[in-house]
C-alpha positions in Angstrom: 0.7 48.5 25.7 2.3 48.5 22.2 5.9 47.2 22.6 8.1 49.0 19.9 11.2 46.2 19.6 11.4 42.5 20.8 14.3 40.2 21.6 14.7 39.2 17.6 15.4 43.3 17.4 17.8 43.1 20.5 19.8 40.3 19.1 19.9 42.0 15.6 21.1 44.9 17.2 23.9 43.9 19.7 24.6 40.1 19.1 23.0 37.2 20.5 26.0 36.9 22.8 25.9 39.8 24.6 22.3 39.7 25.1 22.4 36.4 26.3 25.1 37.4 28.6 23.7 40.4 30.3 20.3 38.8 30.0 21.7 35.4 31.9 19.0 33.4 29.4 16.4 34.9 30.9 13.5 35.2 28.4 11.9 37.3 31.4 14.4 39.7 32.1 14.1 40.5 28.7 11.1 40.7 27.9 10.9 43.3 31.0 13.7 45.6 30.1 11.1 45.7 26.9 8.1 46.4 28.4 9.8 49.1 30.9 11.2 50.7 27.8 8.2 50.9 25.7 6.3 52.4 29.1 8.7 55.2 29.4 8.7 55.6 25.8 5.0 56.3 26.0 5.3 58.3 28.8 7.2 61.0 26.2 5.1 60.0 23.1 1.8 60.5 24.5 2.3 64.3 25.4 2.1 64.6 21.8 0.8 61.7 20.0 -2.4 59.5 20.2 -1.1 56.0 21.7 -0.9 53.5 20.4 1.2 54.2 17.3 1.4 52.3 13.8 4.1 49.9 13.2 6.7 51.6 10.7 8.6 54.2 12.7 12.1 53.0 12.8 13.6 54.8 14.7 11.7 54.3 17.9 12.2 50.6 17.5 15.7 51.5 17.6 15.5 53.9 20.8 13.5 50.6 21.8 16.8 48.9 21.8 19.1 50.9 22.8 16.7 51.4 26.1 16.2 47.6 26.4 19.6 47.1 26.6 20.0 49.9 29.4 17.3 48.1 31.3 19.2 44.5 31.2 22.3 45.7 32.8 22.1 45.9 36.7 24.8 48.8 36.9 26.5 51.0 34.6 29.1 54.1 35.1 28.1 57.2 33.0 31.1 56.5 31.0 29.4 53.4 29.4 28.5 53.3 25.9 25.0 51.8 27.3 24.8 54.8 29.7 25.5 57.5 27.3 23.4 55.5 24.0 20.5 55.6 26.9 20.9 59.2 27.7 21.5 60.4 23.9 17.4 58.2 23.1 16.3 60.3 26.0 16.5 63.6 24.4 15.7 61.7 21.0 12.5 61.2 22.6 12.3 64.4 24.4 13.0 66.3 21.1 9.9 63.9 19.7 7.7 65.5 22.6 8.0 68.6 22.3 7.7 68.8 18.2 11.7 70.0 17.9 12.3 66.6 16.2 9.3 65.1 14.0 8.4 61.3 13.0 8.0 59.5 9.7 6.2 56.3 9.4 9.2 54.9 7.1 6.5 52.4 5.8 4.0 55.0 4.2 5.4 58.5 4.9 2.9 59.1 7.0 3.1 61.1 10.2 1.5 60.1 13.1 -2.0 61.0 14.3 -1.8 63.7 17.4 -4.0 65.6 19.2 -3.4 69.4 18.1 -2.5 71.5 20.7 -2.3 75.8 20.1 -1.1 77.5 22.8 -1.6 81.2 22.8 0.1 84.2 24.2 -1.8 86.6 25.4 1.4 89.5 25.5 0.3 92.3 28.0 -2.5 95.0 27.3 -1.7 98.1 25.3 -4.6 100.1 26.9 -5.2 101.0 30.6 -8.2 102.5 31.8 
């Protein structure tokens, strides 16, 4: 599995000090809120895109983070920044899956690589026998 930030991203991100805080030290605990993000951020990605991606889209390294960060705390109140940050890359990445919002390798312009998909709508029939 392709993980799409690491801890050097978390610490860039929020500080060294509260990662280390919510993280108690624990190289494990953070390197599982990773991997739990990056899963569920395949689990929208891959309705669309072939997995796994290129490096170069920055923006999912930052819904990485934000996600990450969710994971490491053990409770939250949907009034926290961390809640509502979590719930806002949701429909970041829900938007992603179903083509409303589109992504840009920043690295190349490039997007990525997908399976096309046409749907087709068959309407009703104009002639009856």
């Amino acid at each position: 599995m392709y993980l799409y930030c690491n801890k050097t991203d978390l610490i860039r991100t929020f500080g060294e000090m509260e990662i280390n805080h919510i993280a108690a030290d624990d190289d494990n605990a953070i390197e599982k809120a990773i991997a739990d993000a990056s899963a569920e951020m395949d689990l929208y990605l891959a309705s669309r895109y072939k997995l796994p991606l290129s490096k170069g889209f920055a923006v999912l390294n930052r819904i990485a983070c934000d996600m990450a960060r969710y994971y490491l705390y053990n409770s939250l109140d949907t009034e926290s920044t961390v809640y509502i940050r979590y719930q806002q890359r949701l429909k970041q990445l829900q938007g992603i899956a179903n083509g409303t919002l589109a992504l840009t390798n920043e690295e190349t312009g490039d997007k990525p690589s997908g399976e096309a998909v046409v749907f087709v709508d068959v309407g009703s029939k104009v002639f009856h026998r």
